[in-house]
C-alpha positions as CSV (number, residue, x, y, z in Angstrom):
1,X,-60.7,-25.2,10.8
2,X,-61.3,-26.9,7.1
3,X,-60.2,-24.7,4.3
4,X,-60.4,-26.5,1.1
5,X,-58.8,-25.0,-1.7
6,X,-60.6,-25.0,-4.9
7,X,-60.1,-23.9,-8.5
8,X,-60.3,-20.4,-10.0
9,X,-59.3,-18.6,-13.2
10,X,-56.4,-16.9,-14.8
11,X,-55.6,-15.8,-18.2
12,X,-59.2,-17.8,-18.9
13,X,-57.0,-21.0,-17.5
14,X,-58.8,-23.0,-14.5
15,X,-56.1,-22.8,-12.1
16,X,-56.0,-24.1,-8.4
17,X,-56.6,-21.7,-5.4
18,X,-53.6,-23.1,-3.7
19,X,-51.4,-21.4,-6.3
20,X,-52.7,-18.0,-4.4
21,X,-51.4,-20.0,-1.7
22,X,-48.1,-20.4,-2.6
23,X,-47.7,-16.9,-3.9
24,X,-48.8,-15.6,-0.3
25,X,-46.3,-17.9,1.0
26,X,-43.5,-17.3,-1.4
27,X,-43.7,-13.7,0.2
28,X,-43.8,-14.6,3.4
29,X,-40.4,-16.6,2.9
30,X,-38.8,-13.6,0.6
31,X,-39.9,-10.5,2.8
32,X,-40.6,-11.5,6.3
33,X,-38.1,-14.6,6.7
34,X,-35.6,-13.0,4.1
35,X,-34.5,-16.4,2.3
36,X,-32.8,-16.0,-0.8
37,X,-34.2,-16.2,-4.3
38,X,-33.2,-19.7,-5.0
39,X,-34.2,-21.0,-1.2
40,X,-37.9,-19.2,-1.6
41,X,-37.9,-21.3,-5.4
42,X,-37.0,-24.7,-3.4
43,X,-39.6,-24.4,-1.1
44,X,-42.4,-23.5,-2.8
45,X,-41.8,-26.5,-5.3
46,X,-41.4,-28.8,-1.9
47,X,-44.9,-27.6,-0.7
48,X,-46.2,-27.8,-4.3
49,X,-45.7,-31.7,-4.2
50,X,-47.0,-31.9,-1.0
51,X,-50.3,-30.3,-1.5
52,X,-50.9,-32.1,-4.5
53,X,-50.9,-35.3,-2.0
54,X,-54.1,-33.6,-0.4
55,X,-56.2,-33.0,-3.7
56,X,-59.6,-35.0,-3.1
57,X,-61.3,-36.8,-5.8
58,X,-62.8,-33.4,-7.2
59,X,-58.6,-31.9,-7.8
60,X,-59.3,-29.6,-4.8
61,X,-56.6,-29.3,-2.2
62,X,-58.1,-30.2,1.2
63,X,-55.4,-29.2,4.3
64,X,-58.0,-30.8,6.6
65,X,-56.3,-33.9,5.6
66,X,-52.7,-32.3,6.3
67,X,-51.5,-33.9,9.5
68,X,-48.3,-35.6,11.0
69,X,-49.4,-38.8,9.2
70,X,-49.4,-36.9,6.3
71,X,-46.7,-36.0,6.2
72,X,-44.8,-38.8,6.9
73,X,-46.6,-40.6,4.0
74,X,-45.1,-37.1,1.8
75,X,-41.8,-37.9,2.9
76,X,-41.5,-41.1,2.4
77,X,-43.0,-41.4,-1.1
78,X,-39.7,-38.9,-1.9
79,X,-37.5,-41.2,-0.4
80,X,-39.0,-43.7,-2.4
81,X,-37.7,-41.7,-5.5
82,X,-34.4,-42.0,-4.5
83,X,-34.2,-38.2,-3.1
84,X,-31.2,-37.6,-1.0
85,X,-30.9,-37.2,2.6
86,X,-30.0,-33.6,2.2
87,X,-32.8,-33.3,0.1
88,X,-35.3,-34.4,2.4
89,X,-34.1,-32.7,5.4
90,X,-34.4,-29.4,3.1
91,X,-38.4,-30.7,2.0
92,X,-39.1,-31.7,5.5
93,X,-37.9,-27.7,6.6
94,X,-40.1,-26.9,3.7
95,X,-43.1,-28.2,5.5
96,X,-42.4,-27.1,9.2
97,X,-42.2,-23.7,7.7
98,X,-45.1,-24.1,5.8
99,X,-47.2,-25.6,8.8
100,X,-46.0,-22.6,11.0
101,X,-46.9,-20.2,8.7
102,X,-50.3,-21.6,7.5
103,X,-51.2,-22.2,11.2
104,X,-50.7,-18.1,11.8
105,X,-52.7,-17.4,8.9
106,X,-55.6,-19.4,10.1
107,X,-55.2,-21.8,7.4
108,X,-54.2,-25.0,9.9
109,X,-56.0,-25.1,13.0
110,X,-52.5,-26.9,14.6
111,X,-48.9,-27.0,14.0
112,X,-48.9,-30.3,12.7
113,X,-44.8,-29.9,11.4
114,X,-43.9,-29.3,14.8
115,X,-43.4,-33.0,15.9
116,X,-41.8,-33.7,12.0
117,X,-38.6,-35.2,12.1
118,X,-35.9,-34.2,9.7
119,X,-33.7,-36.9,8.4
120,X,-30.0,-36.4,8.9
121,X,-28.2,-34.8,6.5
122,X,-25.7,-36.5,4.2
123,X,-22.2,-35.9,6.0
124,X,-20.2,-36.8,2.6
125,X,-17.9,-34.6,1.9
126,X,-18.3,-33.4,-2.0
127,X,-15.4,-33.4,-4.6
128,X,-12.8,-30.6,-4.5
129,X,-10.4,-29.7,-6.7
130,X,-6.6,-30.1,-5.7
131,X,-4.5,-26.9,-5.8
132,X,-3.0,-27.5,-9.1
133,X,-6.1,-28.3,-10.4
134,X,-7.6,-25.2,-9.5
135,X,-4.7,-23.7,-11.3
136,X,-4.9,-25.1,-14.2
137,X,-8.8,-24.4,-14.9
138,X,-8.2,-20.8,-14.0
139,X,-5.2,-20.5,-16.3
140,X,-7.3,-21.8,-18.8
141,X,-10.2,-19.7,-18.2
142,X,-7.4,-16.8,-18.4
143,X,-6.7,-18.0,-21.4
144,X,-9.6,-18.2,-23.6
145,X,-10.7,-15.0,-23.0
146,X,-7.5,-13.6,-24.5
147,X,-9.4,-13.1,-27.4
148,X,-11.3,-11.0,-26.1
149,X,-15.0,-11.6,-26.1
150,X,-16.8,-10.1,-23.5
151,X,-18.7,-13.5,-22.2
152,X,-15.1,-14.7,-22.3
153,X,-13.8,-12.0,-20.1
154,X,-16.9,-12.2,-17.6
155,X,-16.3,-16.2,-17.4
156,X,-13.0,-15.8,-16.3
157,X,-14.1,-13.1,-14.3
158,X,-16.3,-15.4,-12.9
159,X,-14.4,-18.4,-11.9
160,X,-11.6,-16.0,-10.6
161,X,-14.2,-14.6,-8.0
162,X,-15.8,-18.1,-7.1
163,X,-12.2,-19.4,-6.3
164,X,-10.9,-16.6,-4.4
165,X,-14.0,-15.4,-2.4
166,X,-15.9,-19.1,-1.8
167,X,-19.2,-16.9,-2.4
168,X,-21.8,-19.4,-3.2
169,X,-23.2,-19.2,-6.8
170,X,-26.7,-16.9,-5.8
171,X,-24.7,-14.9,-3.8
172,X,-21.9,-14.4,-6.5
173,X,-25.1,-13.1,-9.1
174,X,-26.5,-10.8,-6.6
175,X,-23.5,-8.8,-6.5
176,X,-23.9,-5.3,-7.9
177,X,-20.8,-3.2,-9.7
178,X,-21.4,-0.7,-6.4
179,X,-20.1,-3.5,-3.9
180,X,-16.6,-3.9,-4.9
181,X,-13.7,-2.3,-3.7
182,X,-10.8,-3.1,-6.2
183,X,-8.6,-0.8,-3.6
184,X,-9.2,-2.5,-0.7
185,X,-10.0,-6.0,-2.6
186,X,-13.2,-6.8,-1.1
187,X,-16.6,-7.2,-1.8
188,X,-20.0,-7.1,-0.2
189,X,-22.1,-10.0,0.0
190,X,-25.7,-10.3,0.7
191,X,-25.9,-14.0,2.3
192,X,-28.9,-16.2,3.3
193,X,-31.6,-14.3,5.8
194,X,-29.9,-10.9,4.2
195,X,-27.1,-10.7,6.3
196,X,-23.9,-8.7,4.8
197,X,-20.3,-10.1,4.6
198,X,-17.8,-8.2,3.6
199,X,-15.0,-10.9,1.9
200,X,-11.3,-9.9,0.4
201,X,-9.9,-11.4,-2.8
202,X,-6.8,-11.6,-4.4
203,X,-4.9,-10.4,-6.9
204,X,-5.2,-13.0,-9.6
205,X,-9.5,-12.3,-9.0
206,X,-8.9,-8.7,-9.3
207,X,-7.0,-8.9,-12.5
208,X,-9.6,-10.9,-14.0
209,X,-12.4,-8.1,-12.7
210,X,-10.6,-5.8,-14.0
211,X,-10.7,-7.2,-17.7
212,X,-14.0,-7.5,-17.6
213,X,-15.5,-4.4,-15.7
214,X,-13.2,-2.4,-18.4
215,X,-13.6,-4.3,-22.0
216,X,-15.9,-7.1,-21.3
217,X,-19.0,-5.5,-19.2
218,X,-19.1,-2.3,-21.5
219,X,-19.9,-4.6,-24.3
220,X,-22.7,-6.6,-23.2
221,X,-24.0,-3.4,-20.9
222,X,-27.8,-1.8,-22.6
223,X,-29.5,1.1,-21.3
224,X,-31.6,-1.7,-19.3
225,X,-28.8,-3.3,-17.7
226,X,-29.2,-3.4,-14.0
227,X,-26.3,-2.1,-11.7
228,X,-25.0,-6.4,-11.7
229,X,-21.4,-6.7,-11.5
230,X,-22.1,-9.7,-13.5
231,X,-24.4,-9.4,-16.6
232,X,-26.4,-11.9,-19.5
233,X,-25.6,-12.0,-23.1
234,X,-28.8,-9.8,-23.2
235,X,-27.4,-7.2,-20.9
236,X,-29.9,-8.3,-18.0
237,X,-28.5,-9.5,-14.4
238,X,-26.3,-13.0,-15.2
239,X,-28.5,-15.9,-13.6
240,X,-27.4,-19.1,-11.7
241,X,-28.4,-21.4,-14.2
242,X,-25.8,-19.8,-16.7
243,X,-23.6,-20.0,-14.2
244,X,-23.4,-23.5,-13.5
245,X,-23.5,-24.5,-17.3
246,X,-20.0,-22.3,-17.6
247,X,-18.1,-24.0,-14.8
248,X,-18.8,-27.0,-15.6
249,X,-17.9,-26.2,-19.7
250,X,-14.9,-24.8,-18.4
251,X,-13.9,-27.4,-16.3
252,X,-14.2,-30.4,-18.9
253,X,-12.7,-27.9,-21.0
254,X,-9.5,-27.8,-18.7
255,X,-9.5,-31.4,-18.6
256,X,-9.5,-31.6,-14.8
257,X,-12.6,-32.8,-12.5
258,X,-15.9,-32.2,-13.2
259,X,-17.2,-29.2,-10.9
260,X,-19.9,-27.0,-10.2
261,X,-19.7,-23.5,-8.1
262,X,-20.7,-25.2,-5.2
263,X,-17.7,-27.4,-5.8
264,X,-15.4,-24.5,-5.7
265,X,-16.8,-23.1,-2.9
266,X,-15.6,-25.5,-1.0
267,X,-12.4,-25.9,-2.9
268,X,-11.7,-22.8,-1.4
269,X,-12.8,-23.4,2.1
270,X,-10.5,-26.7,2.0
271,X,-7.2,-24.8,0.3
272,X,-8.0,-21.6,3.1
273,X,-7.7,-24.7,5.9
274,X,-4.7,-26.1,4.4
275,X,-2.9,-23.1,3.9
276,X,-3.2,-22.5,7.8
277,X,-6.5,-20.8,7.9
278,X,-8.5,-21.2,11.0
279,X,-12.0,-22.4,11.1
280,X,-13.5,-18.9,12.7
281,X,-12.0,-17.2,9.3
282,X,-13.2,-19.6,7.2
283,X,-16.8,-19.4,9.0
284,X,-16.5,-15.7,8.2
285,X,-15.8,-16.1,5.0
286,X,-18.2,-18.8,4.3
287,X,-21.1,-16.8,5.7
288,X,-22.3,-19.7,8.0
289,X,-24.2,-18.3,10.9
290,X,-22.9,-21.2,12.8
291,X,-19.1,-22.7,13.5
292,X,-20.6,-26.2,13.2
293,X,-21.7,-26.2,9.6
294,X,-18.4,-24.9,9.2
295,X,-17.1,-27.7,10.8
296,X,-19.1,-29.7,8.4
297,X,-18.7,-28.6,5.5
298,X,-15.3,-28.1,5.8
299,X,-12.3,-31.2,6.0
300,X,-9.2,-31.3,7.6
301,X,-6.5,-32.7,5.6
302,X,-4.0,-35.0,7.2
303,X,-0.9,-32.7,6.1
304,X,-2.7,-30.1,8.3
305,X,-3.9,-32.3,11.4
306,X,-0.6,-33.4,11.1
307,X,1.2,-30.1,11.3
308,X,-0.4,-28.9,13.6
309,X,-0.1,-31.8,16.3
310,X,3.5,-31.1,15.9
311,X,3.6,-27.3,16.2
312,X,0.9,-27.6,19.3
313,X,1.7,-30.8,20.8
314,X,4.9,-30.6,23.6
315,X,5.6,-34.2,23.0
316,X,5.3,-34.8,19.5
C-alpha cells in the first residue's frame, strides 16, 4: 500500500497531512498504550524527524519509502548528532511502535520496525547526591521558605516529596490533593502504562506538605485550580518544566551538586540500598515493572556489598 501524505489547511496555514498523523498516533500512545504525558511528547517528536526523512521533492511525506533501510539511515544520522545511546534506544522504540501501529491502520503494508535493532542503553550510572548533601539542600529549601511565600513553601514542599518518595518528576505533577494520606504517610502514584503505586514518606516530607497544603497552596489556589496537590504561580497544575528549573536553582543555591529530579530519584533509590533496603522494595517503590531495571538503575555501594558479605557469608 502507498499512502503519501500531502498538505492541507489550518487556521488558513498550509500544513502537512502527516500532522493528522501524529495526532491519531499521539492518541493511540495516550489512550490505548497508556504512556504518560511526557513519553507520548517524546515520541511524537522522534517520528516527527523521521517522517520528515521521507518528504519527496514536492514536501509530501511518502511512507512507501519507509523501510528497514530507512530507518537505519534515521538512526544513524542522530547518532551523527552526537545523541546518546539512551536516546536512540528510546527513538528507535519510537519507530517500532510507530511501524506497528501504522501497519494496523493500513498505513504500512509491513512491519518494517520489527527487524530494528535498538542500540544498548548507556549503563552509566548518573550523579547522586551523598546523604549530607541531600541534607543540606533540603535544609536549605526549609529554610527559604521561612518567609513565607507560597512558591517558597510549595518548593520545599517539593524537594521534600522528590527525596523521600523517589517519584519521578511527571509522576510527582500528576499527583492530585485527593491522593495523600498525611495519616498513614503515603501517596498514590499514577506510574508509566497507568499502573498505581501506593509509596510512604516521611516525616521531614510531611512537615514540608503540610506548610504548604495549609499557607502556601491556599494562596496560589483560583476558582480554576485543578484538584493538583502541586500548583503554578497562575493557580493551574505545576508543570515539569518548572519543576526542573527549581531543583536545579535550589541546588546551586545550596552550594552542593548540580541536580535534576531525576537525580534525586535516584539519590533516593541509592540512600534506600544503603540504609539496608532490599532491591524488591526499592523496585516497589521505584515503580519499575521489572527487578532488572531496578538492578540497573540502582548501585551497590561497597560499605553495603561489604556488610552484607559479612552478615551472610559463614567464612567471612
Amino acid at each position: 500500500m502507498r499512502l503519501v501524505l500531502t498538505a492541507g489547511t489550518r487556521d488558513g496555514e498550509r500544513v502537512p497531512d502527516s500532522a493528522a498523523l501524529l495526532d491519531a498516533f499521539g492518541r493511540h500512545l495516550a489512550l490505548q498504550r497508556g504512556l504518560s504525558e511526557h513519553t507520548v511528547r517524546a515520541y511524537l517528536s522522534d517520528i516527527r524527524s523521521l517522517l520528515d526523512t521521507l518528504r519527496n521533492h514536492d514536501d509530501d511525506v511518502d511512507l512507501a519509502r519507509l523501510d528497514l533501510t530507512a530507518l537505519r539511515a534515521w538512526l544513524a544520522g542522530q547518532a551523527r548528532e552526537g545523541r546518546s545511546r539512551s536516546t536512540l534506544a528510546r527513538r528507535s522504540a519510537a519507530a517500532r511502535t510507530f511501524c506497528t501501529w501504522a501497519v494496523r491502520q493500513g498505513h504500512l503494508a509491513e512491519d518494517v520496525g520489527v527487524r530494528l535493532q535498538s542500540p544498548r542503553a548507556d549503563k552509566r550510572v548518573p550523579q547522586v547526591l551523598a546523604v549530607d548533601e541531600a541534607t543540606v539542600l533540603l535544609d536549605l529549601a526549609a529554610q527559604v521558605a521561612d518567609d513565607g511565600d507560597p512558591a517558597h513553601l510549595r518548593d520545599w514542599a517539593v524537594l521534600e516529596m522528590l527525596y523521600a518518595t523517589g517519584v519521578r518528576v511527571a509522576e510527582l505533577v500528576g499527583i492530585d490533593v485527593t491522593a495523600v494520606d498525611r495519616r498513614e504517610r503515603t501517596v498514590r502514584v499514577l506510574g508509566k502504562g497507568g499502573a498505581e503505586r501506593v509509596v510512604p514518606f516521611g516525616v521531614p516530607a510531611d512537615r514540608a506538605l503540610g506548610e504548604w497544603l495549609e499557607r502556601g497552596r491556599p494562596q496560589l489556589a483560583v476558582s480554576t485550580s485543578p484538584p493538583a496537590l502541586f500548583l503554578g504561580s497562575r493557580g493551574g497544575r505545576l508543570g515539569v518544566r518548572a519543576v526542573r528549573e527549581r531543583v536545579h536553582r535550589l541546588t546551586a543555591l545550596a552550594g552542593v551538586r548540580d541536580m535534576a529530579p531525576h537525580g534525586l530519584r535516584h539519590s533516593a533509590a541509592t540512600h534506600l540500598l544503603a540504609g539496608g533496603s532490599d532491591l524488591r522494595t526499592v523496585q516497589e517503590v521505584l515503580g519499575h515493572a521489572s527487578l532488572a531495571t531496578t538492578q540497573r538503575y540502582t548501585h551497590v555501594t561497597p560499605e553495603r556489598l561489604r556488610a552484607a558479605y559479612s552478615q551472610a557469608h559463614p567464612r567471612a
